[in-house]
FIPAFI-167614 format. One record per residue: residue number from 0; residue in one letter; x, y, z of N, C-alpha, C, O in turn. Coordinates in steps of 0.2 Angstrom, whole numbers. Layout:
N
- NUM / A / X / Y / Z / X / Y / Z / X / Y / Z / X / Y / Z
...
! end
This chain:
65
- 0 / X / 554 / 739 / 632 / 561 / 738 / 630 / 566 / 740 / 634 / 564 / 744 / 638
- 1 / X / 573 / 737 / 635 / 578 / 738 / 639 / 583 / 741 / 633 / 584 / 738 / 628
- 2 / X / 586 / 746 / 636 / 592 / 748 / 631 / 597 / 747 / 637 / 596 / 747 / 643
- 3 / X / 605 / 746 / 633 / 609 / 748 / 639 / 614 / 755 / 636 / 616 / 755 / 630
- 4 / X / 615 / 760 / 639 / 615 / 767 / 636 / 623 / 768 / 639 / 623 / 768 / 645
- 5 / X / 628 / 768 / 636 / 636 / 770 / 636 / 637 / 776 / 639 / 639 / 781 / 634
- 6 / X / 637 / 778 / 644 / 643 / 784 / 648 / 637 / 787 / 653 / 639 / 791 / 657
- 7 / X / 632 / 784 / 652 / 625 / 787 / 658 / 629 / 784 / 664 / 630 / 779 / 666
- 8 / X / 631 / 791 / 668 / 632 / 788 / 674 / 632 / 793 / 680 / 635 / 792 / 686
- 9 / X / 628 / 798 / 678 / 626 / 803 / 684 / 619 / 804 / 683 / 615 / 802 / 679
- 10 / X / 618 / 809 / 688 / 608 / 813 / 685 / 609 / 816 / 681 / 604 / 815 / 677
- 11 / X / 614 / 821 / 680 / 612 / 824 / 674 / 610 / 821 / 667 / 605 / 821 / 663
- 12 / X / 616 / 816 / 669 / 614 / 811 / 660 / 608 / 808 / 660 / 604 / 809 / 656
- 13 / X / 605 / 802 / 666 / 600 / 802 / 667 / 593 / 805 / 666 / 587 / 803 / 664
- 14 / X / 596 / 814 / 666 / 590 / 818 / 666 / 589 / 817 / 658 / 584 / 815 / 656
- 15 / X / 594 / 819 / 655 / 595 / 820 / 648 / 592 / 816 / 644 / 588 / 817 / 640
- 16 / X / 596 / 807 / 648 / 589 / 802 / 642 / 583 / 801 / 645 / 580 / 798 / 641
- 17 / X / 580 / 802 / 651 / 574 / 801 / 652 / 571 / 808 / 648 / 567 / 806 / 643
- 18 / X / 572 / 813 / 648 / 569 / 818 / 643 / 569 / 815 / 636 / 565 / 811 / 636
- 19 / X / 572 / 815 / 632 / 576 / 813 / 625 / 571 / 806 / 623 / 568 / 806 / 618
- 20 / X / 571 / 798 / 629 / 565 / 797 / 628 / 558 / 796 / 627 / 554 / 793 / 623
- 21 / X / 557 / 800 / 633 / 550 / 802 / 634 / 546 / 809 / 629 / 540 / 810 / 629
- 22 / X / 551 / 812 / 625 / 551 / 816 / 619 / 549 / 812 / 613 / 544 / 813 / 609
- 23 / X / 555 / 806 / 611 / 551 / 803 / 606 / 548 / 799 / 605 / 549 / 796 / 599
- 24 / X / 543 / 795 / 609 / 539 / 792 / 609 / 532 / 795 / 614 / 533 / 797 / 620
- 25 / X / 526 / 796 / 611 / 521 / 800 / 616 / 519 / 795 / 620 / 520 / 789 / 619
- 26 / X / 517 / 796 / 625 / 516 / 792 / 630 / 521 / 788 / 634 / 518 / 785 / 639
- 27 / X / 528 / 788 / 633 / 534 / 780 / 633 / 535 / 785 / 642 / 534 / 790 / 643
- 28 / X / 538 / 781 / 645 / 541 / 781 / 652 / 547 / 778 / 652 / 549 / 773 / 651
- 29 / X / 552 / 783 / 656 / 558 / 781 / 656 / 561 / 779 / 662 / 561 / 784 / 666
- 30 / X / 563 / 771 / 665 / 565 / 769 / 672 / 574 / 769 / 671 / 576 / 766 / 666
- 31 / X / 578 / 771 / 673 / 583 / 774 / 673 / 586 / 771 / 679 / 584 / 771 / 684
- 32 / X / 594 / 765 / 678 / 596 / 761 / 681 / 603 / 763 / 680 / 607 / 760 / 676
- 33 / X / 605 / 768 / 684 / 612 / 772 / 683 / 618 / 766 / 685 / 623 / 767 / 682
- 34 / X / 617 / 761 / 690 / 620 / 758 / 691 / 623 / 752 / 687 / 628 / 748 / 688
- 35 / X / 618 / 752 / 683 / 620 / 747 / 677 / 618 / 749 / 671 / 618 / 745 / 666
- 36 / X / 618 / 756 / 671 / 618 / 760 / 664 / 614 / 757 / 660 / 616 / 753 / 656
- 37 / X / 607 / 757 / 662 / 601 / 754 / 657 / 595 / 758 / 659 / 594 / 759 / 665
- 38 / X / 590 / 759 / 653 / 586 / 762 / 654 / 579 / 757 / 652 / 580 / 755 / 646
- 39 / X / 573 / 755 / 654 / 568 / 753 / 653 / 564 / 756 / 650 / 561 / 759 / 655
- 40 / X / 561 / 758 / 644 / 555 / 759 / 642 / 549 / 755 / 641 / 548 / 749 / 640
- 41 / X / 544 / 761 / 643 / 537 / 757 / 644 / 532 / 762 / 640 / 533 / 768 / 640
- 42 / X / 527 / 758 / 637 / 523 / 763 / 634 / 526 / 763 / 626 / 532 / 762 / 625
- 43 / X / 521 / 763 / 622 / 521 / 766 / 614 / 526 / 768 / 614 / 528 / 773 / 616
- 44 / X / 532 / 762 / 609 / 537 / 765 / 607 / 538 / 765 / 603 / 536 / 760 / 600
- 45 / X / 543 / 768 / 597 / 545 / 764 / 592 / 554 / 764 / 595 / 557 / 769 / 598
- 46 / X / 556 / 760 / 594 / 565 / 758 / 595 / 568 / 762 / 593 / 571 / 765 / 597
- 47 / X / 568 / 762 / 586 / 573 / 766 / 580 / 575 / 773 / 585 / 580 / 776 / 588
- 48 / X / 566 / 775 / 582 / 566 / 784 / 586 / 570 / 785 / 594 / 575 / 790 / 595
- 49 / X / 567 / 781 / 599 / 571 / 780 / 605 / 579 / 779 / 605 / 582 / 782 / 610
- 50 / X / 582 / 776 / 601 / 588 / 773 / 601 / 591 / 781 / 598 / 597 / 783 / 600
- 51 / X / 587 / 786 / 592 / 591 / 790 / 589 / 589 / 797 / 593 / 593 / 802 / 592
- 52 / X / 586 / 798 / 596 / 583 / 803 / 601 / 589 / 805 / 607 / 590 / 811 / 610
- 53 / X / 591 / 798 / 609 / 596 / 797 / 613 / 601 / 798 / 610 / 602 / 804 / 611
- 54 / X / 604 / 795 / 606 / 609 / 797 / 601 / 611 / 805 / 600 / 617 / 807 / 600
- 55 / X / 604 / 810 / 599 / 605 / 816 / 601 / 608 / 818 / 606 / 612 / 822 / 607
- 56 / X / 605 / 814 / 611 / 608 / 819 / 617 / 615 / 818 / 619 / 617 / 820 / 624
- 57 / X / 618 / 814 / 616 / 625 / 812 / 614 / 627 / 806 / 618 / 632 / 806 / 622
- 58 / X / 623 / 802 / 618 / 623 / 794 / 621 / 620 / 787 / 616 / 615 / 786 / 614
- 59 / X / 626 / 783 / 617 / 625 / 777 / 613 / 620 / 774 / 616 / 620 / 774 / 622
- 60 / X / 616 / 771 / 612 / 611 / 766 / 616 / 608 / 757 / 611 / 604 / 756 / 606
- 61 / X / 610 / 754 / 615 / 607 / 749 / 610 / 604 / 743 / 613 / 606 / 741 / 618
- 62 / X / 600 / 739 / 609 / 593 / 736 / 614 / 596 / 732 / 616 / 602 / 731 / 613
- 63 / X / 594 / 728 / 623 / 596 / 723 / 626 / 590 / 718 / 627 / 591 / 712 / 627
- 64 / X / 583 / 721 / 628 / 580 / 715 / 629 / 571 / 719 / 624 / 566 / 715 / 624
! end
């Protein structure tokens, strides 16, 4: 799944949803595309959880592909 994730625009924020994804989904991998503010996951996911995980760490996200 592709999200495109609102204000990810350094490493730090990157660190943040790459953690926050890979947290809530076991196994999910997060490809992290700062320059177009979109995150790929791969692996066992469910959406909802990913999309609300992120939302904790205080970033919008919502599916794109």
């Amino acid at each position: 799944m592709k999200l495109k994730v609102d204000e990810m625009s350094c490493g730090h924020c990157a660190a943040a949803v790459t953690k926050a994804v890979e947290g809530a989904a076991n196994g999910a991998k997060a490809d992290i595309d700062l320059a177009k503010g979109e995150v790929t996951v791969t692996g066992t996911t469910d959406t909802a959880a990913v999309i609300a995980a992120i939302a904790d760490v205080g970033y919008q996200a919502v599916q794109i592909s």
